[in-house]
C-alpha positions in Angstrom: 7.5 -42.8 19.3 8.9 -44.8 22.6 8.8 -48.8 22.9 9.4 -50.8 25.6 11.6 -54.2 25.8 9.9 -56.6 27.2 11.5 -60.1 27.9 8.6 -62.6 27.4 9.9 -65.3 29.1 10.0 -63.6 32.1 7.2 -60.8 31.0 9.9 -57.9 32.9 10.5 -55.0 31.3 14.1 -55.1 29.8 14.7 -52.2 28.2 13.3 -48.7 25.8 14.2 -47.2 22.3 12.5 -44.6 20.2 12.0 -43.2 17.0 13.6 -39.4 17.2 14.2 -36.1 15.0 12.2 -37.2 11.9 13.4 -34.5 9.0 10.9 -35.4 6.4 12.7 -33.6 4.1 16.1 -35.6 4.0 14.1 -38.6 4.6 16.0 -39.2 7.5 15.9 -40.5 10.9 17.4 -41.0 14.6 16.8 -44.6 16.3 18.2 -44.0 19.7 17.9 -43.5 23.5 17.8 -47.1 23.8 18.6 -48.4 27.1 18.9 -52.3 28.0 19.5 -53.9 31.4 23.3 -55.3 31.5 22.1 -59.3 31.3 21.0 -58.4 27.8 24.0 -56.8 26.4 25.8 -58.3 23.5 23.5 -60.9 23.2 20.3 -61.2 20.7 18.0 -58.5 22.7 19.6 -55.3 20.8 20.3 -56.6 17.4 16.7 -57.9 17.1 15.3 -54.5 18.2 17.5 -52.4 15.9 16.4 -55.0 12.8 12.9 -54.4 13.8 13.0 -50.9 14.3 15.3 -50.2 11.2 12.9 -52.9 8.9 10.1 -50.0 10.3 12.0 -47.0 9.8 13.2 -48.2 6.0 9.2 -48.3 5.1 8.7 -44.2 5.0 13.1 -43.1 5.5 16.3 -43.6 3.1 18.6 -43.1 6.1 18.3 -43.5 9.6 21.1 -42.0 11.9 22.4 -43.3 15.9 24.0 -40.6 18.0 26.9 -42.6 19.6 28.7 -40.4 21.8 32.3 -40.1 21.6 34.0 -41.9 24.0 30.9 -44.7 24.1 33.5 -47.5 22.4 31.0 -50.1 22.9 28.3 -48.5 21.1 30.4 -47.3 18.6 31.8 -51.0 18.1 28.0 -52.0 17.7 27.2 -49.8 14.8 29.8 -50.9 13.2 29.1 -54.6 13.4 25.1 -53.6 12.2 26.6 -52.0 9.2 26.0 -48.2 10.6 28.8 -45.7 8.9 30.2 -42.8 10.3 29.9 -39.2 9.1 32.8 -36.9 9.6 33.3 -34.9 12.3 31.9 -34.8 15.9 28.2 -32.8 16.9 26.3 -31.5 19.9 23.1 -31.3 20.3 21.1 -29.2 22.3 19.2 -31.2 24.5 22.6 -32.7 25.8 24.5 -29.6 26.5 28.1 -29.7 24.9 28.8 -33.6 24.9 30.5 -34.9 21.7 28.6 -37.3 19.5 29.3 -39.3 16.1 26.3 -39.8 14.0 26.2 -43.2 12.3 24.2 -43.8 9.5 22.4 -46.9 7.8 21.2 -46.2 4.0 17.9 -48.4 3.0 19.9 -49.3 0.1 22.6 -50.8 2.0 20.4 -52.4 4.5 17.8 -54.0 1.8 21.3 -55.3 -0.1 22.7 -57.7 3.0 23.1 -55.2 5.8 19.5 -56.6 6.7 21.0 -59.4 8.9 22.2 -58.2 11.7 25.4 -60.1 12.8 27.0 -59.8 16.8 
């Protein structure tokens, strides 16, 4: 499932995220691919799609994960501010070839307890 970002002052298209690698049986899954133009980074655009998104996710999921790839320091920075932890170790995945990535991970637990207000 794919959404766009749309800035609605200006009605231009801002940015994309999705919904990714549901495992139905870990209750578990990615937010990710999300790509925002540079005027909107750091500011409120990405921490109000991630709360909506994860306030979405948490309704049918325990856990959703963020593939943050390994020398992405900003993006790693971010999931740390939102309250993502990081598992061990580095993966691949297919679809990307061999290109480390650290999976983050935000329990519903964690999130409904404070981590629900996402801070920059």
């Amino acid at each position: 499932m794919g959404f766009v970002l749309v800035d609605r002052s200006t009605n231009r298209l801002i940015g994309s995220s999705r919904y990714h690698g549901y495992e139905a049986e870990r209750r578990e899954i990615e937010i990710g691919w999300t790509f925002v133009v540079r005027r909107h980074w750091g500011g409120a655009t990405n921490r109000e799609v991630k709360r909506l998104m994860l306030d979405h996710a948490f309704t049918f999921v325990d856990t959703v994960i963020f593939w943050v790839g390994e020398k992405n320091w900003r993006s790693q920075g971010a999931m740390t501010k939102i309250g993502g932890a990081r598992r061990s170790g580095l993966y691949t995945r297919e679809s990307t070839g061999t290109a480390p990535y650290f999976i983050f991970e935000i329990g519903k637990d964690g999130y409904e307890q404070g981590g629900r207000v996402l801070v920059e």
